[in-house]
C-alpha positions as CSV (number, residue, x, y, z in Angstrom):
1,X,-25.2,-2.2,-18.0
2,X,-27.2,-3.7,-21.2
3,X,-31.0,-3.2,-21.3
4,X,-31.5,-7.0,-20.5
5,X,-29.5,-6.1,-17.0
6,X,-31.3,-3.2,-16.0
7,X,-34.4,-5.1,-16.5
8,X,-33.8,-8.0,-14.4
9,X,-30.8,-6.5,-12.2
10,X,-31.2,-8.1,-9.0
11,X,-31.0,-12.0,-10.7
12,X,-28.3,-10.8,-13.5
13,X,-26.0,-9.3,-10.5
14,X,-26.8,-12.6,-8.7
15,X,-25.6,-14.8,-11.1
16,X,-22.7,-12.2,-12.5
17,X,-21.6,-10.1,-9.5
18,X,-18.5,-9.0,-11.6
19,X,-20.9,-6.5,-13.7
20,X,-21.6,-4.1,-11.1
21,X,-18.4,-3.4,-9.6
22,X,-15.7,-5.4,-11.7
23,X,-12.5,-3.6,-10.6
24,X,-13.7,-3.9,-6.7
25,X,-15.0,-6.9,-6.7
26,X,-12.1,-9.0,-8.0
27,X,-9.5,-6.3,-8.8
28,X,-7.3,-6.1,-11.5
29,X,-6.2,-9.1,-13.3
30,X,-2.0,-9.2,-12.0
31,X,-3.0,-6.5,-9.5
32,X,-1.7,-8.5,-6.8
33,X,1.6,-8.4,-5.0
34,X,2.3,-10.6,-2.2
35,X,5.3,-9.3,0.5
36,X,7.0,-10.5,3.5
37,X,6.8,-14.2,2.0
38,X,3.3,-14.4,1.1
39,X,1.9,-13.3,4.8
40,X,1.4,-9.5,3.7
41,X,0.1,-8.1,0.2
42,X,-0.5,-5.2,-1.6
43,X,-3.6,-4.9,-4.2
44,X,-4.8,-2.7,-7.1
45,X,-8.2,-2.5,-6.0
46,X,-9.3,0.4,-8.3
47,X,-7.4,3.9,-10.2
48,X,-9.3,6.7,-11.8
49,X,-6.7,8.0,-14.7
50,X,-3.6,7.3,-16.4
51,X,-0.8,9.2,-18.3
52,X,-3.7,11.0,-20.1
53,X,-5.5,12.2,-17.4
54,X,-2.1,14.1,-16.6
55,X,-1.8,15.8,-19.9
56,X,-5.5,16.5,-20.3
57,X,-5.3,18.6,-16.9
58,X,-1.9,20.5,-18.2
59,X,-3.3,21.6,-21.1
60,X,-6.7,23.2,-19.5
61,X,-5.8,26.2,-20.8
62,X,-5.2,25.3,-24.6
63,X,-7.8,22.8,-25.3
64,X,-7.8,19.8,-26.4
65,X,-4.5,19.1,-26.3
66,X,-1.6,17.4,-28.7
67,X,-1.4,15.1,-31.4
68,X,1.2,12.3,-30.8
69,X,2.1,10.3,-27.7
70,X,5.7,12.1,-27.8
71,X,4.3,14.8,-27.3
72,X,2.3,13.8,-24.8
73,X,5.3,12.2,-22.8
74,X,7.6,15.4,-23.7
75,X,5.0,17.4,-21.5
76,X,4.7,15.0,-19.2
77,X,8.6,15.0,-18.2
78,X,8.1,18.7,-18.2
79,X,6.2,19.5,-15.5
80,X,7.7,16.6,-13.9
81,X,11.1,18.2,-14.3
82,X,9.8,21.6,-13.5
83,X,7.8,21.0,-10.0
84,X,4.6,21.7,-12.2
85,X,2.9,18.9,-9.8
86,X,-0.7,19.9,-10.3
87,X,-1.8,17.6,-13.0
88,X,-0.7,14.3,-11.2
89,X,-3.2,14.7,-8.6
90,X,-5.7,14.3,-11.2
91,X,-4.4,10.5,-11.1
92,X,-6.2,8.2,-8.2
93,X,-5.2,4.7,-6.9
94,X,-6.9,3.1,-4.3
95,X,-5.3,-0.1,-2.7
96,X,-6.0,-2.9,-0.5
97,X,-2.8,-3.6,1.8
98,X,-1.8,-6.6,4.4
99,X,0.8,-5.2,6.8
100,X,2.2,-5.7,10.8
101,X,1.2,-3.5,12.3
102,X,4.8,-1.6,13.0
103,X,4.4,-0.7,9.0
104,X,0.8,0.4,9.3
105,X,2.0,2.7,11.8
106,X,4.7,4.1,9.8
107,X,2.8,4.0,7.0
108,X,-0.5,6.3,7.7
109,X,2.4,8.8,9.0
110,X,1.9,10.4,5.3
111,X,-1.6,12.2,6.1
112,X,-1.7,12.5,2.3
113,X,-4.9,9.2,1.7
114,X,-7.9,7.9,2.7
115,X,-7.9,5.0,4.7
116,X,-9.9,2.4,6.5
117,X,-8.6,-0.2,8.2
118,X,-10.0,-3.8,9.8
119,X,-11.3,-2.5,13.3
120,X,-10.4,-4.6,16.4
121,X,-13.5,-3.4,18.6
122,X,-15.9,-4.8,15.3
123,X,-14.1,-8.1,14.5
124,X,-12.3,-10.9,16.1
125,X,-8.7,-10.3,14.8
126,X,-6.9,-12.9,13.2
127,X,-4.4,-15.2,14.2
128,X,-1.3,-13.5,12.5
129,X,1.9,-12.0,13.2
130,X,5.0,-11.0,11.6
131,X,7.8,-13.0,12.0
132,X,11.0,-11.9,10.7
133,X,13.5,-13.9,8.1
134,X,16.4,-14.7,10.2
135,X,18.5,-13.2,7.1
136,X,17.7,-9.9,7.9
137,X,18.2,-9.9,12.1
138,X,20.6,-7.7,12.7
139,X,22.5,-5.7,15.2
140,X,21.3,-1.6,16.2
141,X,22.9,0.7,13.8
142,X,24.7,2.9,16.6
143,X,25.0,5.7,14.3
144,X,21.4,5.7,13.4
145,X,18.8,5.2,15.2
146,X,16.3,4.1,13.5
147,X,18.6,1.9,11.3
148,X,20.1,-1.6,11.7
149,X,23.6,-2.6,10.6
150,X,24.6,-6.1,8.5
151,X,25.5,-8.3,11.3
152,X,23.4,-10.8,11.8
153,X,22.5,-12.1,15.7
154,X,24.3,-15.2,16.5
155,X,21.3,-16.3,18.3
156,X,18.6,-14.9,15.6
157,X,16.7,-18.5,15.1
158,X,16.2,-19.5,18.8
159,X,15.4,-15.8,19.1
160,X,12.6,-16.3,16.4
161,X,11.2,-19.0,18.0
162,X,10.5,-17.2,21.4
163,X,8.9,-14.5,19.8
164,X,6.4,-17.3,17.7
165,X,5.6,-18.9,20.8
166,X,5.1,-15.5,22.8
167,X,2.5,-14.7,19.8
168,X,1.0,-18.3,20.4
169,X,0.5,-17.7,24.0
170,X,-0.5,-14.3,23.6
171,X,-3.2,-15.3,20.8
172,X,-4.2,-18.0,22.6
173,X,-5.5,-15.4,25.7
174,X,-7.1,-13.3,23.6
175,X,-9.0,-15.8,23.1
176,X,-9.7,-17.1,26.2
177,X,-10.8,-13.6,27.1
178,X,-13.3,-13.2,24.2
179,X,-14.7,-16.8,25.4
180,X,-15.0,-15.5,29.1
181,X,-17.1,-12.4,27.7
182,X,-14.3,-9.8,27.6
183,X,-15.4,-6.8,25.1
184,X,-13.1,-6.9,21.6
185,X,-11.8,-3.7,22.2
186,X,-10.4,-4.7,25.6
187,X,-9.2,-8.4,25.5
188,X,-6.9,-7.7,22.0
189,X,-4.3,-4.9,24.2
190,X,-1.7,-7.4,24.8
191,X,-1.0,-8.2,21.4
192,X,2.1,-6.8,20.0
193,X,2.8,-4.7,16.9
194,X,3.7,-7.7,15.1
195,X,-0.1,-8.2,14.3
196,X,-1.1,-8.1,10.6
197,X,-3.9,-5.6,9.8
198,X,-5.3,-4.5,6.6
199,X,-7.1,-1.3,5.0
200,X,-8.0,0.0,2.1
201,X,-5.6,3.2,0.9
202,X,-6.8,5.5,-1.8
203,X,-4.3,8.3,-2.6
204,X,-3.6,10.8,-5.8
205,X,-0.7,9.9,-7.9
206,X,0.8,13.2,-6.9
207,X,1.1,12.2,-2.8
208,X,1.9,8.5,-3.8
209,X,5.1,9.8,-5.7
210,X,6.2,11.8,-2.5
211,X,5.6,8.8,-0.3
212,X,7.2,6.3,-2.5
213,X,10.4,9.1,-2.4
214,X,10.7,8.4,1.4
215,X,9.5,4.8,1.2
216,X,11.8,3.1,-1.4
217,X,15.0,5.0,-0.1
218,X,17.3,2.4,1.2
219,X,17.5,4.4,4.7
220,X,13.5,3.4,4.8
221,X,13.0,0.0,6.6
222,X,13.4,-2.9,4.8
223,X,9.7,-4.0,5.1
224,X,8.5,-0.8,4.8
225,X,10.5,-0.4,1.7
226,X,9.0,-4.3,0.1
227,X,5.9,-2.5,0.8
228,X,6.9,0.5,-1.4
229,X,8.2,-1.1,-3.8
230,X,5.1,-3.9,-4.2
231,X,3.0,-0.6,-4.8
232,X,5.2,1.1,-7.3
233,X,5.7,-1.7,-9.6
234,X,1.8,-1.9,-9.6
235,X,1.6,2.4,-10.4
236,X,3.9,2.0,-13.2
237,X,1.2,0.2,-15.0
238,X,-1.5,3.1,-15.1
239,X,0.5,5.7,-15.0
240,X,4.3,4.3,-16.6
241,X,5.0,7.5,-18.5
242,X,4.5,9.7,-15.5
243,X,6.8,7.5,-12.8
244,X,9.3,6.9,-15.6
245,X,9.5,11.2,-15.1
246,X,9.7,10.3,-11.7
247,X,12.4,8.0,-11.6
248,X,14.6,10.8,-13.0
249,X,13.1,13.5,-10.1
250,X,13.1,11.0,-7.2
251,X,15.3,13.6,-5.3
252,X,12.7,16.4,-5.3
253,X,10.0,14.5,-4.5
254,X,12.0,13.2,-1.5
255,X,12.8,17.0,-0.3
256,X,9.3,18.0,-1.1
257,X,8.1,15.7,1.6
């Protein structure tokens, strides 16, 4: 801050709340990727490091490091190459995500970030749930069981529209509880996993390349995967060096998990 704001900081930050907290405030200009048509998002709230920050910790032992960006990048696809994982956890990201609650759950699986989350027992929870595109309603994979196949349900838009109006009427007495006095943490059980929620997710660079392994792969779920992949097109642009590395190593990073 400038000497004038330290002065006066209370009426500067009042009329210029952007020059306290810039990044957290109103994130990073194109940090934004919306997913699942608009409903769900994914955010670049804040990152500590870059490319640099990866090199700087790999050369700890020598100093100050190298002279050219080559060689920078050469190093960088060595350890990459080499399991030398280390110096990508000196790389943070923290993220504010919109998800059902069915990828939430698979999501904070990875025990690898910090997260908080919108709390149901606090605050009235909104009036939001996943619907799916009737594109991508499909039979059981019989095979695998946590999979689907490519054939679509005959019935998949009248189907859609029970499950909208079973969220209405399920929405609608959660909030006729709440109005008779019921506690928040009580009247919301009914409501399915289709409910959006949202937290914020701060992770090291080294953890977010093993989850986006599992997450991207095409046996991941499809939302799942939008959700990986709205997050690693917003990584490559702190760190694009280091997940360029990554795109040729996806396979370890996979088995390391």
């Amino acid at each position: 801050m400038t000497r004038e704001t330290s002065r006066q900081p209370r009426e500067f930050l009042a009329n210029h709340p952007e020059a306290e907290f810039p990044l957290m405030s109103f994130g990073l200009k194109g940090s934004k990727r919306n997913v699942l048509g608009g409903d769900g998002f994914v955010r670049l709230v804040d990152f500590m490091g870059d490319d640099a920050a990866v090199v700087q910790a790999a050369r700890v032992s020598y100093g100050e490091g190298t002279k050219t960006k080559r060689e920078d990048s050469a190093l960088i696809r060595y350890l990459m190459k080499n399991r030398h994982t280390s110096p990508f956890e000196m790389v943070e990201f923290k993220f504010h995500c919109k998800m059902p609650m069915f990828i939430a759950r698979q999501w904070v699986r990875h025990r690898t970030a910090s997260i908080n989350e919108v709390s149901g027992r606090y605050s009235e929870l909104p009036d939001l749930f996943f619907l799916p595109d009737p594109d991508t309603v499909t039979t059981q994979d019989k095979k695998n069981r946590q999979g689907r196949t490519e054939k679509l349900i005959p019935t998949r838009v009248a189907d859609i529209a029970k499950i909208k109006a079973h969220n209405e009427i399920g929405y609608a007495l959660y909030q006729e509880l709440l109005g008779k006095g019921w506690a928040r943490e009580l009247a919301r059980t009914h409501l399915g996993v289709g409910l959006y929620t949202e937290w914020y997710w701060k992770i090291d660079m080294h953890n977010l390349m093993g989850f986006l392994a599992l997450r991207t792969d095409p046996h991941a779920q499809k939302e799942m995967q939008d959700y990986a992949n709205a997050i690693l097109e917003l990584a490559r642009t702190v760190a694009p060096v280091s997940f360029e590395a990554w795109d040729a190593n996806k396979r370890f990073w996979a088995e390391y998990q």
